[in-house]
VOGU-3710 file (C-alpha; in Angstrom, 3 decimals, decimal comma):
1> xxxxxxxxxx> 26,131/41,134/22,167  22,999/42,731/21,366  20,582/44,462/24,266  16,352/44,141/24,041  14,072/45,190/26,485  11,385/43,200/28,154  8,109/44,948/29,719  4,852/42,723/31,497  2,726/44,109/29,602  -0,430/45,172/30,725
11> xxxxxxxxxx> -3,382/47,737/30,484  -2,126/49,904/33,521  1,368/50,141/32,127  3,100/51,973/29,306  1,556/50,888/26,070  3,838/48,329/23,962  3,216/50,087/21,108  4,700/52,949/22,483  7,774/51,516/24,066  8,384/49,346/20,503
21> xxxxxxxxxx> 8,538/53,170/19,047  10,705/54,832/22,200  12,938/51,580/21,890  13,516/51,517/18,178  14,117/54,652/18,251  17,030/54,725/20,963  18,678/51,487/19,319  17,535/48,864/21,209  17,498/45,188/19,429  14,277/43,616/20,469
31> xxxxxxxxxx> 11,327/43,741/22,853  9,881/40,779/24,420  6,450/40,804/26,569  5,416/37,723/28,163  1,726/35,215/28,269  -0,567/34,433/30,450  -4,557/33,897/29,166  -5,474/34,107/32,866  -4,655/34,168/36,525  -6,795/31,233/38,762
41> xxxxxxxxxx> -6,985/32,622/41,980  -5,632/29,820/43,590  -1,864/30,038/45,028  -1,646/26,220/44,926  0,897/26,658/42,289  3,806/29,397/44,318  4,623/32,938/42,976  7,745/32,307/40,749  9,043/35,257/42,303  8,921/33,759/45,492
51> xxxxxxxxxx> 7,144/36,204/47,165  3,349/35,289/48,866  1,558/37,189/46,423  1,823/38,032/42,582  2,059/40,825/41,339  -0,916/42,899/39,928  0,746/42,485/36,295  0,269/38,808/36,551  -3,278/38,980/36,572  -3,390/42,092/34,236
61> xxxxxxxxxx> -1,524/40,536/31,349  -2,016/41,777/27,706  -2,224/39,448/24,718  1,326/39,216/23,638  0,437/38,724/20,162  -1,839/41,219/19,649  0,122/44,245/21,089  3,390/42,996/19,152  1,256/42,986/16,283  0,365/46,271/16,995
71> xxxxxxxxxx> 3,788/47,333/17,554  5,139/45,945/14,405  2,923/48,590/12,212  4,173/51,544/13,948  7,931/50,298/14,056  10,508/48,872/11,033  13,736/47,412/12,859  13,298/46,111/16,358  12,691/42,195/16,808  9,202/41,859/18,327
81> xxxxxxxxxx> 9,259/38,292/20,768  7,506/36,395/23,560  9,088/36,061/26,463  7,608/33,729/27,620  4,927/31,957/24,793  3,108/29,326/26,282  2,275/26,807/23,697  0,675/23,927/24,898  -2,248/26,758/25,652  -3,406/27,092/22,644
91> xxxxxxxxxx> -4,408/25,176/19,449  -1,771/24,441/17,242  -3,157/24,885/13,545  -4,693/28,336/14,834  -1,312/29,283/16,514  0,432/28,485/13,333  -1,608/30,945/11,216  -1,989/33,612/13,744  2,347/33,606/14,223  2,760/33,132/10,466
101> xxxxxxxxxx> 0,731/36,237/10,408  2,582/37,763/12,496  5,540/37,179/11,131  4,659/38,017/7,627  3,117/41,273/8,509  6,323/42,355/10,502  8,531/41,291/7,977  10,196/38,428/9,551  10,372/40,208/12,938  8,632/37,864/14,864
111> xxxxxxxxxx> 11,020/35,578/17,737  8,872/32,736/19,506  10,495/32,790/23,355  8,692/29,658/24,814  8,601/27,819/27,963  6,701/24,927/29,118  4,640/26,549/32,094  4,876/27,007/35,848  1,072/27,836/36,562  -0,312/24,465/37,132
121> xxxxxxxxxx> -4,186/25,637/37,764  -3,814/27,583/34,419  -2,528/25,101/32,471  -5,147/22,653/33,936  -7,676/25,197/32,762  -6,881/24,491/29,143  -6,980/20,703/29,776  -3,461/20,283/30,512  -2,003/17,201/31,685  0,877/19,363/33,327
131> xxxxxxxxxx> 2,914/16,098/33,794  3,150/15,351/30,067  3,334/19,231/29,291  7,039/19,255/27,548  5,822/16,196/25,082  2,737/18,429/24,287  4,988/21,414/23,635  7,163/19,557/21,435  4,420/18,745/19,458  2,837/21,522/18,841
141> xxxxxxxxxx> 6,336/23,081/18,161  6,763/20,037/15,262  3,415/20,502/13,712  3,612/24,234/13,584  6,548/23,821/11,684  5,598/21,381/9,295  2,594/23,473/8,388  5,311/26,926/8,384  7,811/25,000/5,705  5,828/22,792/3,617
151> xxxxxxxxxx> 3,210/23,452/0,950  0,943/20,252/2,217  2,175/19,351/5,901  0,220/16,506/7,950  0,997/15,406/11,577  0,433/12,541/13,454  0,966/12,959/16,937  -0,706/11,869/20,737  -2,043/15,369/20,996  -1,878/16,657/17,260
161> xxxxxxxxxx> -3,206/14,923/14,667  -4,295/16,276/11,448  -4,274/15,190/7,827  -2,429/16,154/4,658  -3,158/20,086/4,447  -2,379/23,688/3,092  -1,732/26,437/5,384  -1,205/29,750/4,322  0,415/32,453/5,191  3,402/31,148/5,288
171> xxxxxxxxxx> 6,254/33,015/7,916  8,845/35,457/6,633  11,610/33,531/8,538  11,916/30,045/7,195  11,676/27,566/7,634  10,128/29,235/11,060  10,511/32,039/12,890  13,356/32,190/15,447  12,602/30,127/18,748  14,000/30,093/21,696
181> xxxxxxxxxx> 13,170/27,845/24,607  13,249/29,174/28,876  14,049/26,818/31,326  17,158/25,640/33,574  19,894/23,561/32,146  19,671/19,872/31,827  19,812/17,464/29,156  16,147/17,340/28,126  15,916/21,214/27,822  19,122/21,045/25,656
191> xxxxxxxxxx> 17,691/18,286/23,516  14,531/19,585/22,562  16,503/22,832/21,340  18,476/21,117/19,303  15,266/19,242/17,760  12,936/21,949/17,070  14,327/25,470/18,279  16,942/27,997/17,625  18,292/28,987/21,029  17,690/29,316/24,643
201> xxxxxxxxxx> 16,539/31,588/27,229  18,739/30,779/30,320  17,525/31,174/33,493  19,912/33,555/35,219  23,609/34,084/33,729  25,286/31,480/36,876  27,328/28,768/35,684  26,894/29,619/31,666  30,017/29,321/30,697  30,361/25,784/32,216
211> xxxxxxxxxx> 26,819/24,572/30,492  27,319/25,793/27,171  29,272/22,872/25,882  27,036/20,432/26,999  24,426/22,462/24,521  26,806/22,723/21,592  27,317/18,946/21,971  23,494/18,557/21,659  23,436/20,756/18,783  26,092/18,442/17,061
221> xxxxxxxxxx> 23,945/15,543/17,711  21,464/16,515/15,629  24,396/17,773/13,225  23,397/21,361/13,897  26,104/24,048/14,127  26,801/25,254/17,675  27,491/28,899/16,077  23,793/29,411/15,384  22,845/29,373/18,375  21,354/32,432/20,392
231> xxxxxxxxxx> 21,893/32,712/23,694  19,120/34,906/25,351  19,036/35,806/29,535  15,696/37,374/29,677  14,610/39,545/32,445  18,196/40,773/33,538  18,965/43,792/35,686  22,251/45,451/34,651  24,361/45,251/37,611  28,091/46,642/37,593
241> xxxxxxxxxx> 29,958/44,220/35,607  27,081/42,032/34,555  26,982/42,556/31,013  30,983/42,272/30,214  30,316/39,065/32,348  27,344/38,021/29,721  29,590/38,648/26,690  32,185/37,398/28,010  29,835/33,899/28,511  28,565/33,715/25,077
251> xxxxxxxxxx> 26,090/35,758/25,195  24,297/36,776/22,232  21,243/39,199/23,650  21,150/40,362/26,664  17,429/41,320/27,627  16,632/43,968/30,054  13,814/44,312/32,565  11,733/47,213/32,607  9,045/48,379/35,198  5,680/47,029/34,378
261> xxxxxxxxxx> 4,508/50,389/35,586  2,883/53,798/33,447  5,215/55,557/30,562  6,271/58,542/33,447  8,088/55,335/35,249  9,194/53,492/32,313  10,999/56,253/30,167  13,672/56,953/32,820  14,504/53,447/32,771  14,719/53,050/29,099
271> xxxxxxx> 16,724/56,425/29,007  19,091/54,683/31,500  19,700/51,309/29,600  19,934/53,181/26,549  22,831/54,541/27,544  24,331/51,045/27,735  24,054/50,745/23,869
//
């Protein structure tokens, strides 16, 4: 099982770029930062965290993109991911480029963690219809990577449409980068990553062992080997016994939370999950 680190990025905290450096350099397998283009004020939609309030790195968030791209040119080994992407957010042909970019200039690096969205006033600020949200993620997800693996790609779609085209750069990783999809368990989630993704990003570690062969069966629907999967908690705090418990699960990664605080807070928490490695 493999251990990343996961940091909210934002411009109070510890810079990405530095952490991609202190985390490379200490072993770590991957960092993941997560999206959010912008924080309505409104609290119609509930903290995820369950608490009245977000928290200040909500509404502070950095471009994901961006800093990883940044933190790919001063690092050589350590996977560079979203956790969480939010796709239906943004156009797809634009998305496409920027992660084959990405990707390219990283040298295959690049691991798209997606989810579907909990924000609804954000996603209604891009023009969102939050109900049909998963069918516009899937097709964004399906054009993207018909324009990653084929020399002329077209799509026809309800909310992507466009006509025979080139698209270069074209991703290290083929035919796409790495995805993996957040969410809780349930048929549809397991469906549409054995359609279009690579893994999944569980939603706490309960009950894993018991859900995992309902997504190998998916996978062998679609005639896709259960092996390949990746199995990715994101956001975990390393309790006694919790990562043996991981592993022993099927765990692939395990990705730990760091504070989304300045480097003087951060270091002494990497220094302590390094020594997990």
């Amino acid at each position: 099982m493999k251990i990343g680190v996961t940091l909210h990025a934002t411009d109070v905290a510890m810079s990405p770029v530095e952490l991609a450096v202190e985390a490379e350099a200490r072993g770590f397998h991957s960092l993941y930062i997560p999206e959010h283009t912008h924080i309505p004020t409104s609290r119609r939609t509930p903290a995820p965290t369950g608490t009245p309030e977000l928290g200040q790195e909500y509404l502070r968030s950095l471009d994901p993109y961006v800093a990883l791209a940044a933190a790919s040119s001063r690092t050589e080994r350590i996977l560079l991911g979203t956790g969480i992407g939010l796709v239906a957010q943004h156009d797809p042909i634009t998305f496409a480029k920027e992660l084959a970019t990405l990707d390219q200039l990283s040298n295959g690096r690049l691991v798209l963690g997606i989810g579907y969205g909990w924000n609804v006033e954000e996603m209604e600020n891009h023009g969102i219809d939050v109900k049909r949200r998963r069918a516009r993620v899937r097709e964004c997800m399906l054009a993207m990577q018909a324009l990653w693996a084929n020399e002329v790609a077209e799509f026809h779609g309800d909310f992507v449409d466009f006509e025979p085209s080139w698209q270069w750069p074209k991703p290290v990783q083929q035919p796409r980068p790495r995805v993996l999809i957040g969410g809780a368990a349930g048929p549809k989630l397991f469906a549409h990553i054995a359609e279009y993704a690579d893994g999944w990003l569980p939603i706490g570690g309960g009950g894993l062992r018991e859900v995992l062969p309902d997504l190998h069966r998916a996978m062998e629907a679609r005639d896709r080997d259960p092996a390949t999967l990746h199995i990715v908690p994101m956001g975990v705090f390393p309790g006694p016994g919790k990562l043996d418990h991981y592993r022993e699960s099927g765990v692939t990664e395990c990705v730990l939370r760091l504070p989304s605080a300045p480097r003087d807070e951060v270091m002494p928490v990497l220094d302590e999950y390094a020594a997990l490695l």
